[in-house]
C-alpha positions, 0 to 999 in steps of 0.5 A: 500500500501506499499514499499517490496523487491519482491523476486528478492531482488528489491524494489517493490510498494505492494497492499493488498486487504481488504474484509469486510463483508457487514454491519458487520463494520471494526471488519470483514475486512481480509487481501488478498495475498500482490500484486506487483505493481511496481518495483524499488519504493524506497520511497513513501511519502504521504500529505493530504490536510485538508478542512479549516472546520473540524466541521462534523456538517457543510458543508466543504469550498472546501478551503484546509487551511493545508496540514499535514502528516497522523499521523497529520491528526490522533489526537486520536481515532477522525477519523472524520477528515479524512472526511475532507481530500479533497486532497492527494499529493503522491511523489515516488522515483524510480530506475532503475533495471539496473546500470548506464553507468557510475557514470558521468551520475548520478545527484549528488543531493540528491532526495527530495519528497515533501519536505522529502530530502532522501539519497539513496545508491550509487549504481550507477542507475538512479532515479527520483522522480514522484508527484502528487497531487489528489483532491478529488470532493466529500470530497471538496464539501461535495458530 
């Protein structure tokens, strides 16, 4: 996933699908045709929630001990951690297509996405923040 402006100039959500052949490994996946998902999406802002038990060898806790951006959670070339993630909070920052009335009906207040305080334009549209956190069952319980 990824933030682009779509054609129209508009920031937009983007997909892109990855194909790999069937047992042949990460050495054959292929980018697909990029995919708007939605528009108006300024900012995107993702945290993962690691198992309090990193140890592969051991089953997880299904106790998130951390919480850790994904450069954090990525020390090396050690991508077992990952296996652990159990939980993933994802923010996005909106705006409308259209300008507000007026400046008065605008907050004031700086948007902040789980805890990342970002600056948007003043370009006079509405925009709201949406978060969300997800668990993941099968990596909490070691499924």
């Amino acid at each position: 996933m990824g933030l682009n402006p779509d054609a129209g100039g508009e920031p937009t959500l983007y997909r892109a699908r990855f194909t790999a052949t069937p047992g042949a490994g990460a050495a054959s996946l292929a980018g697909g045709q990029p995919e708007a998902l939605v528009e108006g999406i300024e900012n995107m802002q993702l945290i993962y929630g690691l198992d309090s038990r990193t140890d592969q060898s051991k089953p997880p806790t299904g106790y998130v001990a951390k919480q850790q951006v994904a450069s954090a959670v990525q020390s090396g070339t050690d991508t077992t951690v990952w296996r652990r993630t159990a939980l993933v909070q994802v923010a996005f920052l909106a705006r409308s297509t259209e300008r507000a009335g007026t400046s008065a009906d605008l907050i004031a207040e700086k948007p902040r996405l789980l805890g990342v305080q970002t600056t948007p334009p003043d370009d006079g549209r509405y925009r709201a923040v949406y978060e969300s956190t997800i668990a993941m069952r099968n990596r909490l319980y070691g499924n």
